[in-house]
C-alpha positions in Angstrom: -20.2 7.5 21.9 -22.1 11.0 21.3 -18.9 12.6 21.9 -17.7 10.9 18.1 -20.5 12.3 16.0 -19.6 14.8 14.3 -20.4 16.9 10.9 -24.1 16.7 11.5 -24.0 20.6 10.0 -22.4 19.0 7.0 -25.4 16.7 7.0 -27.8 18.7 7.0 -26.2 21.1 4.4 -25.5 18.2 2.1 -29.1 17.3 2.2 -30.4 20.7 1.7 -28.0 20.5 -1.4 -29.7 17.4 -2.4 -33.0 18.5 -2.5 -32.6 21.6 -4.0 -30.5 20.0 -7.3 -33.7 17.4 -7.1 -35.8 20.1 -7.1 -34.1 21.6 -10.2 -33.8 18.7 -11.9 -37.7 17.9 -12.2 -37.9 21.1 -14.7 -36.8 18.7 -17.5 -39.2 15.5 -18.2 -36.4 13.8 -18.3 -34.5 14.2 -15.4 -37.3 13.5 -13.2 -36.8 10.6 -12.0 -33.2 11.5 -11.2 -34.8 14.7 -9.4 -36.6 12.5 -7.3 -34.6 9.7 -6.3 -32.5 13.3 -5.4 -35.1 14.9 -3.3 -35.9 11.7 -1.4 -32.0 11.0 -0.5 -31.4 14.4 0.7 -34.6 14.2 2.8 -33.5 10.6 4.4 -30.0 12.7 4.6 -31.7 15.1 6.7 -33.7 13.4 9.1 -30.5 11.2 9.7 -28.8 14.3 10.8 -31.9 15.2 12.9 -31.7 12.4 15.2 -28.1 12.0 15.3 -28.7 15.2 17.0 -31.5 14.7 19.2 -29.4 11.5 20.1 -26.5 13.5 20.9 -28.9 15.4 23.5 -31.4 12.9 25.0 -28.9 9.3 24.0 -32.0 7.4 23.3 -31.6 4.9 21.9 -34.1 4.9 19.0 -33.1 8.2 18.1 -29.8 6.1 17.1 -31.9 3.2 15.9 -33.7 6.1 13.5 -30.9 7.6 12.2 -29.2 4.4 11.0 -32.6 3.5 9.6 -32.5 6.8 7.9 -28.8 6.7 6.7 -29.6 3.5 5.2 -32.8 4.4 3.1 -30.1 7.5 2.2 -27.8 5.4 0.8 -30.5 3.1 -0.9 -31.6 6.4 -2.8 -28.2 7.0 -3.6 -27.6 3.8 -5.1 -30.6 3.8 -7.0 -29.5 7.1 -8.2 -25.9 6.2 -9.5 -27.2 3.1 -10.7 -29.6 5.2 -13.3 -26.3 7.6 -13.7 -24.3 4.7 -14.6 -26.6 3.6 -17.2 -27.5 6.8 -18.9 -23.6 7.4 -18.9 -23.7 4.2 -21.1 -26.6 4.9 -22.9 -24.9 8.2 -24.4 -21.8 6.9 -25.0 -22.8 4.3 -27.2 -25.0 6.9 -29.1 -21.8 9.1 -29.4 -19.8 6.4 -30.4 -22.7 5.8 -33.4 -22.9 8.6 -33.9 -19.2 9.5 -34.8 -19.5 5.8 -36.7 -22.6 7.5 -39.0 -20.4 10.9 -39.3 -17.4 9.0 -40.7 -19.3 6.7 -42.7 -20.8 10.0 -44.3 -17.5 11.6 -45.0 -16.2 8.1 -46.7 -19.3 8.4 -48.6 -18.6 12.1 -49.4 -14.7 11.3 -50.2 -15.6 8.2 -52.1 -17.5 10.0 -54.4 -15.6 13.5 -55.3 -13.1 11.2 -55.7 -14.7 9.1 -58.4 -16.3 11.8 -60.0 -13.0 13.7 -60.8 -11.6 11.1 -63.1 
């Protein structure tokens, strides 16, 4: 079985790249959270990639047992974290959509009344 894990580099750069755009994203208030739930995937990421390797080398058991444990708290994070995407990718539509609705309701407005005025 050791012999079919593979990409543990890929892993462990993935995480690195996880913690680092968490790490970047708590310089705005308002992407902290995101920055978090970031950091703490890309560490779960990391360890999970740590002992699929010292499994690879010793084939204990719970070295295995740890890195599923730690590839599913990874994925949990993730979720969480596209979950929040999802929503704010919602939340600013709709306030586009309003606010093209407000933009056009001002130009009617604006058009509505040069017209009226000039006769």
């Amino acid at each position: 079985m050791k012999e079919n894990i593979k990409g543990i580099e890929w892993a462990k750069f993935s995480a690195i790249v996880e913690i680092v755009k968490g790490a970047l994203s708590i310089v705005s208030i308002f992407t902290v959270p995101l920055g978090v739930l970031e950091i703490f995937a890309g560490v779960n990421l990391w360890n999970t990639a740590n002992y699929l390797e010292k499994y690879k080398n010793s084939e204990s058991e719970e070295d295995l047992k740890e890195a599923f444990k730690n590839l599913s708290e990874y994925f949990k994070w993730m979720g969480w974290l596209d979950l929040i995407n999802l929503i704010l990718i919602a939340l600013f539509l709709t306030l586009a959509i309003l606010f093209i609705a407000f933009i056009w309701y001002i130009v009617g407005l604006i058009i509505s009344t040069l017209g009226s005025s000039g006769t």
